[in-house]
C-alpha positions in Angstrom: -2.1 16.4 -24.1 0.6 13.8 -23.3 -1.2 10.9 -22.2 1.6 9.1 -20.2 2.3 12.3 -18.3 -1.5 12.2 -17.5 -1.6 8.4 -16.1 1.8 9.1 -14.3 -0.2 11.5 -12.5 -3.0 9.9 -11.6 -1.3 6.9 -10.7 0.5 9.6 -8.1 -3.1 9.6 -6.3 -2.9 13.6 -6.3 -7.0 13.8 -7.5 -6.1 18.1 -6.9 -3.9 18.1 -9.3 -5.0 16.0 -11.6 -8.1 17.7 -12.2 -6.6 21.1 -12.2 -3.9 20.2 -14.8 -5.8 17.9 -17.4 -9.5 18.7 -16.9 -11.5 22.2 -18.4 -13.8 24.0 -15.5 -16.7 22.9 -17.3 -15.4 19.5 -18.6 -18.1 16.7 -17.8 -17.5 12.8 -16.5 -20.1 10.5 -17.6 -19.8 6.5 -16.7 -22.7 4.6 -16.9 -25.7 5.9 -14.8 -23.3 8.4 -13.6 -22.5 12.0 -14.8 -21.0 15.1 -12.8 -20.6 18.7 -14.3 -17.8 21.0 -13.8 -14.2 20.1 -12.1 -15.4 20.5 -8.6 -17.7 17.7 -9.2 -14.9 16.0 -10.5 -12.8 16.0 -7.9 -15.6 15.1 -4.8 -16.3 12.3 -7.1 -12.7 11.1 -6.9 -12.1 11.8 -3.1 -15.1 9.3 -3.0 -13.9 6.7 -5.4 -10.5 6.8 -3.5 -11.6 6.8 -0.3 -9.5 4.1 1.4 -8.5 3.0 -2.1 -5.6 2.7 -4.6 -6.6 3.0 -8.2 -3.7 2.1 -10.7 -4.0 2.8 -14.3 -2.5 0.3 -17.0 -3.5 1.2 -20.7 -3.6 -1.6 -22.9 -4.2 0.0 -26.1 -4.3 3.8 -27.0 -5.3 5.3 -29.7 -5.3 9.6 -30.0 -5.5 12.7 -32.5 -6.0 16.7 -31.6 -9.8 16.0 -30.4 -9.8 12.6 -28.6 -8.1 9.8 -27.0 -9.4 6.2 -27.1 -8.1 4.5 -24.9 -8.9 0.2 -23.4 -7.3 0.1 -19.3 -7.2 -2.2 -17.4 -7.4 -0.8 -13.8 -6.0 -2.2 -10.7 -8.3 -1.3 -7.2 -6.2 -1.8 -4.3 -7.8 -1.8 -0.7 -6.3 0.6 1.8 -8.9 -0.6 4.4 -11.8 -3.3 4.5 -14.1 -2.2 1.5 -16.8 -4.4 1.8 -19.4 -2.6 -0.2 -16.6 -1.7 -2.7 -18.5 -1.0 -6.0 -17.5 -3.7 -8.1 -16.6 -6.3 -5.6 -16.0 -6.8 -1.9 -12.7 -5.9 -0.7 -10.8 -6.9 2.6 -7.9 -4.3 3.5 -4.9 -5.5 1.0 -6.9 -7.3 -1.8 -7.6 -5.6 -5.5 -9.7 -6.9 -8.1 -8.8 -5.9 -11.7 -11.9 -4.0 -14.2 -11.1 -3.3 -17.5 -12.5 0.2 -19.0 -13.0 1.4 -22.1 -12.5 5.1 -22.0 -12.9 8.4 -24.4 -11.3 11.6 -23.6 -12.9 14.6 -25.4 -10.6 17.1 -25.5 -10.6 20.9 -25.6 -7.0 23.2 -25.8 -5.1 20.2 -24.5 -7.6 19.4 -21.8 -10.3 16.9 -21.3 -13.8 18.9 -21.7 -16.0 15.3 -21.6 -14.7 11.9 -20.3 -16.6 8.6 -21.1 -16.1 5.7 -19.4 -17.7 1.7 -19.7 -16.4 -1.4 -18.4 -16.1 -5.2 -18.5 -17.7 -7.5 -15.9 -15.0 -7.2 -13.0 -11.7 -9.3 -13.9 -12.9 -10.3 -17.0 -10.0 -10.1 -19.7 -7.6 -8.5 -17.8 -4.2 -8.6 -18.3 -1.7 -9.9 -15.4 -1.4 -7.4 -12.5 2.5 -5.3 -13.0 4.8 -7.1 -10.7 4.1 -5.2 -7.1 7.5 -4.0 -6.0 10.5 -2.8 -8.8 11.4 0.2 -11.1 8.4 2.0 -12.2 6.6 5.0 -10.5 3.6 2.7 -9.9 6.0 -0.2 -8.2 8.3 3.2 -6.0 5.0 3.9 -4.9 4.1 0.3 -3.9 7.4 0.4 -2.0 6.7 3.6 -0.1 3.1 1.8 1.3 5.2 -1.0 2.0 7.3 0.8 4.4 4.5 2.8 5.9 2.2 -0.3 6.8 5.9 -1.6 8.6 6.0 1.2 10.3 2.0 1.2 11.4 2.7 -2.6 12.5 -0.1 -3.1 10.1 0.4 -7.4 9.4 -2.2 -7.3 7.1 -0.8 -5.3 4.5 3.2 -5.3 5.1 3.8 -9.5 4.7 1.9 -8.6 1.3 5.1 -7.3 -0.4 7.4 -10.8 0.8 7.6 -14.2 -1.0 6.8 -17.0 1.0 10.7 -18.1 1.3 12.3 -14.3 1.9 14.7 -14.5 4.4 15.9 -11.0 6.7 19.3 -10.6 7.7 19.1 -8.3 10.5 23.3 -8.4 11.6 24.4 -9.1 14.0 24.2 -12.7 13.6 20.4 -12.3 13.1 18.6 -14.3 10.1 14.4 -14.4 9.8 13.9 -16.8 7.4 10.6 -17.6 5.9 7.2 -14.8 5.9 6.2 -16.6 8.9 9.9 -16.3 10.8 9.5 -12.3 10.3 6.3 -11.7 11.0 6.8 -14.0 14.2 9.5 -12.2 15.1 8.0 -9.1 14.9 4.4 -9.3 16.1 6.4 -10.5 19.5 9.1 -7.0 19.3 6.2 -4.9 18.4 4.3 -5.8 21.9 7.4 -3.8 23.4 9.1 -1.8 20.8 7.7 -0.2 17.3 10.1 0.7 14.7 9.5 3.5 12.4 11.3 4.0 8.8 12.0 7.3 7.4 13.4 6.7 3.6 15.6 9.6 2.4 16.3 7.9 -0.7 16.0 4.8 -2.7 17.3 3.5 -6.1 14.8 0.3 -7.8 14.8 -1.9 -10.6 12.8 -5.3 -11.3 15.5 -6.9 -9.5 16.3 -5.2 -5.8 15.5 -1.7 -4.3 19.0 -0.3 -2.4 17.6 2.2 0.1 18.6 4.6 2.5 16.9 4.9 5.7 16.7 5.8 9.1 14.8 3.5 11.8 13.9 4.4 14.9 13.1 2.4 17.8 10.6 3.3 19.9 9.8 1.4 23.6 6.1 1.4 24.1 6.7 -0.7 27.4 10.1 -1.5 29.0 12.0 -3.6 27.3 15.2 -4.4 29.4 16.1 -7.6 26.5 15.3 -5.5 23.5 18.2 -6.8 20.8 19.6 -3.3 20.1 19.8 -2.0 23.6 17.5 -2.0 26.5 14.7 1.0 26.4 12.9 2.0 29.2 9.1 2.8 28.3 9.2 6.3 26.1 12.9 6.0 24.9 14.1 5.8 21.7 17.1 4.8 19.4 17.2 5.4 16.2 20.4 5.2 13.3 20.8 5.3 9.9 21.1 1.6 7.8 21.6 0.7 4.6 19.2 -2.1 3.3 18.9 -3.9 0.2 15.7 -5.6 -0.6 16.1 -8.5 -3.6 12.8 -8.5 -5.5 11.6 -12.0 -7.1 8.5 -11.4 -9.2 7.7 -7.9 -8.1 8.1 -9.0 -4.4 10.7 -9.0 -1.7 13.1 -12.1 -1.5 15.8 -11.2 1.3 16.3 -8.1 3.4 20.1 -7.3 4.1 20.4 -4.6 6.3 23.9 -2.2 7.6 24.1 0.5 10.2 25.7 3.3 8.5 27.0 4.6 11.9 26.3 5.1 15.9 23.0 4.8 16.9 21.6 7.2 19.3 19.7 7.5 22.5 17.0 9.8 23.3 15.1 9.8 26.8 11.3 9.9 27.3 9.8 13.6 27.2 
């Protein structure tokens, strides 16, 4: 069993196939005063524990042979949506709290047959948090949430992913500077117009993300002053950009962003 390609995957949040590639039929999870029996048991378990959260694996120290894996993690649990009888500590949509686990994997042709699991009082000896934006699948993944809560208009998650100072060149002669100059700007251009982001592909490191995208804006009331172009209620315009995004300890610095040709117009349905 290859144990990265296992926490790869369940960092992916895909509980279906985690438990039909790495777990027997009949394999057993035991954690504390919990136990469940057989994969299907498994897997409710983990719709449950995931239920409007993020859980991100980050071994410490690993130890395995043919029959086991011993492994110390320290877990991140990141809140999707208000969690405020969250297990092992009340939650408000866009916090995480850190647990570390101590965890044995018993396993059985390659697959885990019985998995125990203990842990430390919550955020006790835990390591630092990885950086929330850069190279890694964890961090791609952050970015793709990051672009979906834009699009929802959801300002309690989005501004999570900016340092204090970022500043968003918009062209145009258009410059946000500061968390609160964006969100500002937006909260008032979202009362009129939503913008959507539809990434067809992104390159990231610790240092930026370059990504290609196409936005589309969306009136949700008539906006004859709108900066691209005035929308009646139900119309649309929408282009492809270019943006770069310069990270600074795993979050976003400045926002650059270039049309990469004509934007179009669609009328209401």
């Amino acid at each position: 069993m290859n144990y990265q390609n296992y926490v790869e995957l369940f960092n992916s949040g895909n509980d279906e196939a985690l438990v039909k590639t790495y777990f027997t039929e009949d394999t057993v999870f035991s954690g504390g005063a919990r136990a469940f029996h057989g994969a299907a048991e498994l897997l409710k378990f983990l719709h449950w524990a995931h239920d409007g959260i993020r859980e991100i694996l980050r071994p410490q120290v690993v130890a395995q042979n043919k029959d086991h894996i011993l492994a110390e993690i320290d877990i991140d649990f990141h809140a999707l949506v208000d969690k405020p009888d969250f297990q092992f500590k009340p939650l408000k949509k866009g916090e995480m709290t850190t647990v570390k686990f101590f965890v044995v994997y018993y396993l059985r042709d390659g697959k885990v047959c019985h998995l125990k699991a203990s842990t430390w009082p919550v955020e006790q000896g835990v390591s630092k948090p990885t950086p929330r934006l850069g190279g890694t699948l964890e961090q791609r993944q952050a970015f793709n949430e990051y672009t979906k809560a834009f699009s929802n208009a959801d300002f309690d998650r989005f501004p999570q992913y900016y340092n204090d100072d970022v500043t968003c060149e918009l062209g145009s002669g258009i410059t946000l500077r500061g968390k609160d100059g964006i969100l500002n700007f937006y909260r008032e251009m979202f009362k009129t117009v939503r913008e959507n982001l539809t990434i067809h592909r992104f390159v990231a490191d610790e240092n930026g993300i370059a990504a290609d995208v196409t936005t589309q804006f969306t009136a949700i009331e008539d906006a004859p002053n709108f900066v691209v172009g005035p929308l009646k209620k139900g119309e649309c315009i929408r282009g492809r950009v270019f943006v770069h995004y310069v990270l600074r300890d795993g979050k976003i610095s400045k926002i650059s962003v270039a049309r990469a040709g004509e934007m179009s117009r669609s009328q209401p349905a």
